[in-house]
VOSE-698630 format. One record per residue (C-alpha): residue in one letter; x, y, z. Coordinates in steps of 0.2 Angstrom, whole numbers, plus 5000, padded with zeros to 4 digits. Layout:
BEGIN
AXYZ...
This chain:
BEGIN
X501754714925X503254614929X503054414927X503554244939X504454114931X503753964941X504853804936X503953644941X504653484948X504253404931X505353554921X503953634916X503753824916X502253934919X502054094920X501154214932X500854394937X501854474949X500954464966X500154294964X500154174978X500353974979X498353954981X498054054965X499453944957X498553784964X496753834957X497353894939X498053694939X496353594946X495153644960X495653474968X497153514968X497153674977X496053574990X497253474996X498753604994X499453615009X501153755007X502453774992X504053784991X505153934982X506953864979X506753744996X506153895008X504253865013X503054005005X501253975014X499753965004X498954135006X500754235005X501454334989X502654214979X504254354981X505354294964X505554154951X506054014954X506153804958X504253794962X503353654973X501753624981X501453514994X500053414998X499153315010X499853145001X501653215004X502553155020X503253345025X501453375025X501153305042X502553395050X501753585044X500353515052X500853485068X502053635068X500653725064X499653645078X500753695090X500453885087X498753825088X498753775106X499853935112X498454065102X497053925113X498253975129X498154145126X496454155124X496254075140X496154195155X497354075169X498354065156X498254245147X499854295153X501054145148X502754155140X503254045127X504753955120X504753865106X503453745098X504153615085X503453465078X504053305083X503953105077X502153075082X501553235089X502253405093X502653515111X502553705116X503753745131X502753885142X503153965157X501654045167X503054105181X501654125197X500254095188X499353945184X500153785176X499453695164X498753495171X498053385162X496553415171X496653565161X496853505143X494753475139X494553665142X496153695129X495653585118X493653645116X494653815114X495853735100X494153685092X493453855093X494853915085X494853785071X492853825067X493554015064X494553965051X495954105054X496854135039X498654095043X499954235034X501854255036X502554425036X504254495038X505054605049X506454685056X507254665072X506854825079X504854775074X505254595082X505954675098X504454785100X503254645097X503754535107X504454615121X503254565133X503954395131X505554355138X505954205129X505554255112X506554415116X508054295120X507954205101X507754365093X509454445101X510354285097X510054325080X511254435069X510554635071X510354645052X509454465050X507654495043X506354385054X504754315050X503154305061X501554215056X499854275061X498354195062X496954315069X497454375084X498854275086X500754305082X502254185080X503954205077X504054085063X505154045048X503753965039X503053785035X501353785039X499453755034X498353865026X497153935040X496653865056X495353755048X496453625042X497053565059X495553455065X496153325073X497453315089X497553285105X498653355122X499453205130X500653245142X501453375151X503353385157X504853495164X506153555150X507553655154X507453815141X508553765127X509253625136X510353685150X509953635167X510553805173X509153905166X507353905168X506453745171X504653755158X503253665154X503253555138X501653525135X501453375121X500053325108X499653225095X498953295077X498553205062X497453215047X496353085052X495353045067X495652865065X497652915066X497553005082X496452865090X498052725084X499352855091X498452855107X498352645108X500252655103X500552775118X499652665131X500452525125X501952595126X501652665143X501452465147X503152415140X504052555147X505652475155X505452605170X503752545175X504252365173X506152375180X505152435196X503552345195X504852195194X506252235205X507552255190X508352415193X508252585201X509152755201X509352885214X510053025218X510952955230X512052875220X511952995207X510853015190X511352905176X512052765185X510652635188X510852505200X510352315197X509352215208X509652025212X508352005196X509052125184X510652065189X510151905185X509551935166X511052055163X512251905170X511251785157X511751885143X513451905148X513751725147X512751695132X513751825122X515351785131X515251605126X514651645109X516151765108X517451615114X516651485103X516851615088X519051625090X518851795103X519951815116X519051885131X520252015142X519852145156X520852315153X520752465168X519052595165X520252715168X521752765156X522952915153X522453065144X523753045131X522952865125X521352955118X522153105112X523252985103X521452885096X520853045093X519453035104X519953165113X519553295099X518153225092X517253175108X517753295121X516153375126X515453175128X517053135140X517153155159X518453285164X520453235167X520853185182X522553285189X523653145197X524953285201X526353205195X526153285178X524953115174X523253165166X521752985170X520352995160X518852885163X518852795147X517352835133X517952705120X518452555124X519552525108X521252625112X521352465128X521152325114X522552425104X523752415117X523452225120X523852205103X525252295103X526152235118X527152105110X527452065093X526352005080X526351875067X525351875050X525051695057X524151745073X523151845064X521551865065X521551945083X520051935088X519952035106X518252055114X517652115135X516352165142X517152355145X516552495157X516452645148X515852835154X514952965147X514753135151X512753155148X511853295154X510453285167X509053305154X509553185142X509553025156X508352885155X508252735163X509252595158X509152685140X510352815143X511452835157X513152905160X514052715166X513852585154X514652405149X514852375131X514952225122X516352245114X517552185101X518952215090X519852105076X521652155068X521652085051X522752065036X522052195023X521652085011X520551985024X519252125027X517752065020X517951895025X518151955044X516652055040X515551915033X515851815048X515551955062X513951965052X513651785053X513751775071X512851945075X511251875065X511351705074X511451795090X509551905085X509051735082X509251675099X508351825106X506951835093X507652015086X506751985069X506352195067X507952275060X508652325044X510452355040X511352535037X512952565029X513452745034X514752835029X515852975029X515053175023X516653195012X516153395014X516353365035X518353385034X518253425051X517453275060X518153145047X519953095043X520653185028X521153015017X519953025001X520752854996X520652755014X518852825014X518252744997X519252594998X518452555013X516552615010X516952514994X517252325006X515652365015X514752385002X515552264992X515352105007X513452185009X513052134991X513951974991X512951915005X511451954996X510852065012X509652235010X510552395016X510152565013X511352705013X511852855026X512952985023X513753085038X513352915048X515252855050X516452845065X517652985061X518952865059X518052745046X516352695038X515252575047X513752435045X512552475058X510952355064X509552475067X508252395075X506452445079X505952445099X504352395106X503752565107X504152595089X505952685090X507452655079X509152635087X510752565083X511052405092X512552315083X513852405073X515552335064X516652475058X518052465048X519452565053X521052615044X521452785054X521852695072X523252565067X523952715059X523852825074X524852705086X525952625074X525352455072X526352295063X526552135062X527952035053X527251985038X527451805026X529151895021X529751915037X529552105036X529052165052X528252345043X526652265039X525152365044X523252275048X521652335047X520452365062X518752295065X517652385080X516152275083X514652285093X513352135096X512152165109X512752335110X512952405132X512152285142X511152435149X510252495133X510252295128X509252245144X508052405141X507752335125X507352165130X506152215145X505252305132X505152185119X504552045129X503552175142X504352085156X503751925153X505551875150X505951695140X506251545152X508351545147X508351745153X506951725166X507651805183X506551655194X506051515179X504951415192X503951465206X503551315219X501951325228X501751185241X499751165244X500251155264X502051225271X501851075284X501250935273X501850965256X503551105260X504850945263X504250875244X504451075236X506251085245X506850935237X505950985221X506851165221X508651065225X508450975209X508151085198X509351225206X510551075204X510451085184X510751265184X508951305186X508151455196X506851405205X505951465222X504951375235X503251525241X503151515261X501951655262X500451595271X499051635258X497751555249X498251455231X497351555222X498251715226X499951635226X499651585208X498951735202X500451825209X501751705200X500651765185X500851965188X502751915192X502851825174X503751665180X503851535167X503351385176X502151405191X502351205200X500651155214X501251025223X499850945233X499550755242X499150675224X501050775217X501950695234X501250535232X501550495214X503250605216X502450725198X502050915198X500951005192X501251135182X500451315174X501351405162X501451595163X499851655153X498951505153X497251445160X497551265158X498851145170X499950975166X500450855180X501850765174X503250655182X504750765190X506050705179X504950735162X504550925168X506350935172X506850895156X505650995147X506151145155X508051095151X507551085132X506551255133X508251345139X509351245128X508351315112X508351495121X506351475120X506051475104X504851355098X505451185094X505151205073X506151345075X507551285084X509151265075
């Protein structure tokens, strides 16, 4: 009998008989350890519990402790709720797509074409069926077979049908089966049905089949699975809290936005009080900017075709870029994606110093992508967007301290907005990706060296990500964690040697040399005032900060009559400072008028009364406060001044 050669991840080698499987290899280690086996690995490719180990090999088990453990859960909850579907007779003759597991959960698209479509009405009766299934304990085995064999298995199926012919005629395909279930599956999951105890179907949705709004629209149907019930329950609390701070909900609930297809998807449009917040932040980052040497310009969204394919963002980006617009004339526009190859031209208009230098060149630039219909959302992603952005020209040998400063100024600014959730990343260049990266090894490792080397001296915590880079230079990017528990990138600075290349830039130099080349800083802060505001009406769900507060005082005068001419004069004042503050007509009573300030989540909510008019004071509630102040006009007034001086944060904190 032959023999397996199992190398360990420790180095250690066993053998065992030909025909063994990982659960044997499990128990001949410990009993506790075979419990808690969840699949193996052969040389990085998933062999399941109860299948043959096929050669020697790299040999590894996975358990329940192990991260990748959760995935194979969930994938293998997701054939769970199709073998539940099937089982189902509304639902016996459904077609399916494809059912991967996801951050926090899993989805199976479906189509029942005529028939019945799954609610979530429906998802007690599929989930008591999941159960079932789950007491059966199935046994869950991988087997391969060929094309021909795939084709006749599934050929009820359309969709299957379509990712079997996609595949090479000679490709050998996997199923797994699990009682009477089959799924086309290249492995990664659990032992037997038994395992998956705990999950739950949340949602339903409409996905195009792979993606493409020209074929079928499905049914994505989603759920949670963990290993514990405790896990699920917290998932499901994260959810509905994240349903609360969803910007959507909010920007309507609040009057902050809106899209239509009237105007077309993607392009959001701001109402006077998403206006407002978005304006606040412009100012803010624009006088920040100016106070930090920038030079603030406006350069056309549109340009010709021949700048970017001089960037190169014409061939890295095309598929992401709006089609050229045919002038006739033999002139190409394109609606700009990047607003870099603009702040090159200003720079280059006229000549340069090493004495002017650095050029620091900052707008708030309208850029264009070309997003597809299913990937919009919101303010999150759209397909017009203003970036806050910048860029600095600098003498080589001033990189780093360039760098420092940028990064000086971005954490003040998070600061000032109470970002505090973020961690930095240097990414860099895949030196195997010669495709999407510039080919200059040494530009490449002098440059990720600066980064890294400007990182460490300012004592900051990064980690590293290759195949992260722009393709024309490695970057530090801020990612930071949202309110509903996403990681984006909100602040990048990238360094770039490729692009002064590319259009030739010089300036005259201490020698009087006008052949000297500088480097390129591209800098982000607050990143597109789109995804920024989305950001920021999740994170303070809505209940905005007095500085960014679209109305910061709501004036509510106990009698129009008696007490309106006191709340006019009162709203002049402070408008006269630069505050925004309104004065209720509606004919209501008090209590509703305040408790509609509250759902509205003004700041400062002022009673004005006979006592207020008499002794010339307010009285004043604070958003989510019980408990009121009357106070003289001039002391409230300048409270609220200090409160938007210090950008709310409290007054220990303020620097």
């Amino acid at each position: 009998m032959s023999a397996l050669n199992l190398t360990f991840p420790d180095g250690a080698v066993k053998v065992f008989p030909d025909g063994t499987k990982p659960i044997e290899v499990a128990q001949s280690i410990s009993k506790s350890l075979a419990k808690k086996s969840v699949s193996a690995k052969l040389n990085d490719a998933y062999v399941g519990m109860n299948d043959i180990i096929p050669e020697s090999g790299n040999f590894q088990l996975i358990t329940t402790s192990d991260t990748e453990a959760l995935s194979l859960l969930r994938h293998a909850t997701s054939h769970l709720l199709a073998q539940a579907l099937k089982r189902m007779p509304k639902f016996a003759n459904m077609h399916f797509g494809v059912g991967p597991f996801i951050d926090n959960g899993f989805y199976y698209d479906t189509d029942n074409g005529a028939g019945n479509q799954v609610s979530v009405e429906d998802f007690p009766e599929i989930e008591a069926m999941m159960h079932k299934i789950v007491k059966e304990d199935l046994p869950i085995i991988s087997r391969q077979i060929t094309r021909a064999e795939a084709l006749e298995m599934f050929a009820a199926d359309p969709y299957k049908l379509a990712l079997i012919t996609d595949l090479p005629e000679d490709e050998i395909l996997t199923i797994a089966i699990q009682g009477d279930h089959i799924e086309l599956d290249k492995g990664g999951l659990v032992p037997s049905t038994g395992w998956i105890k705990h999950f739950k179907l949340t949602s339903v949705a409409g996905a195009y089949w792979r993606g493409k709004s020209s074929n079928p629209m499905m049914q994505r149907i989603y759920g949670i699975s963990e290993w514990k019930q405790a896990d699920v329950d917290a998932e499901v609390t994260r959810r509905e809290e994240a349903k609360e701070r969803d910007h959507r909900t909010i920007g309507r609930d609040l009057d902050l936005f809106f899209t239509s297809q009237e105007v077309g998807s993607g392009l959001p449009v701001w109402l006077p009080n998403g206006a407002t917040i978005r304006r606040q932040v412009e100012r803010y980052i624009t006088d920040k900017e100016l106070a930090n040497g920038y030079q603030h310009v406006y350069t056309p969204v549109l340009s010709n075709l021949n700048l970017y394919k001089t960037s190169g963002h014409w061939d890295h980006y095309r598929e992401d870029m709006f089609p050229p617009m045919d002038m006739g004339d033999g002139e190409f526009l394109e609606l700009r994606p990047m607003n870099c190859p603009s702040h090159i031209m200003v720079f280059k208009h006229k000549p340069r110093s090493y004495r002017e230098l650095p050029i620091r060149i900052a707008e708030l630039g309208m850029m264009h992508r070309y997003e597809k219909s299913g990937a919009l959302t919101g303010l999150s992603r759209v397909r017009e967007m203003t970036l806050n952005d910048g860029h600095t020209f600098v003498e080589p040998e001033k990189i780093e301290e360039e760098f420092k400063s940028i990064l000086t100024m971005m954490m003040a600014v998070y600061r000032d907005f109470n970002i505090t959730d973020y961690r930095f990343r240097l990414s860099y260049r895949d030196p195997k990706n010669t495709e999407k990266y510039f080919d200059d090894d040494e530009m490449w490792e002098k440059s990720q060296a600066q980064l890294k080397s400007a990182m460490d001296d300012l004592k900051l915590d990064y980690y590293e990500a290759e195949g992260e880079a722009a393709f024309y230079g490695p970057k530090l990017d801020v990612q930071t964690k949202t309110a509903l528990g996403n990681e984006e990138t909100m602040s990048t600075i990238q360094l770039d040697f490729l692009l002064p290349e590319r259009f030739d830039l010089t300036y005259i130099g201490a020698d009087g040399q006008d052949n000297h080349r500088p480097v390129m800083l591209h800098r982000g802060i607050v990143g597109t005032m789109e995804r920024f505001t989305a950001y920021l009406i999740e994170m303070y769900k809505g209940a905005f900060p007095t500085w960014l507060s679209p109305l910061q005082v709501q004036i509510i005068p106990v009698n129009l009559g008696a007490h309106g001419e006191y709340a006019d004069g009162v709203q002049k004042k402070l408008q006269a400072v630069g505050l925004r503050a309104n004065v209720e007509t509606k004919e209501a009573k008090m209590g509703y008028l305040i408790r509609e300030a509250q759902t509205n989540k003004i700041p400062y909510t002022l009673v004005l009364g006979d006592s207020e008019v008499d002794a010339q004071t307010v009285t004043v509630r604070k958003y989510g406060e019980e408990k009121t102040q009357t106070m003289s006009f001039i002391d409230f007034q300048m409270a609220i001044l200090a409160d938007v001086a210090r950008y709310s944060r409290p007054t220990e904190t303020h620097e």
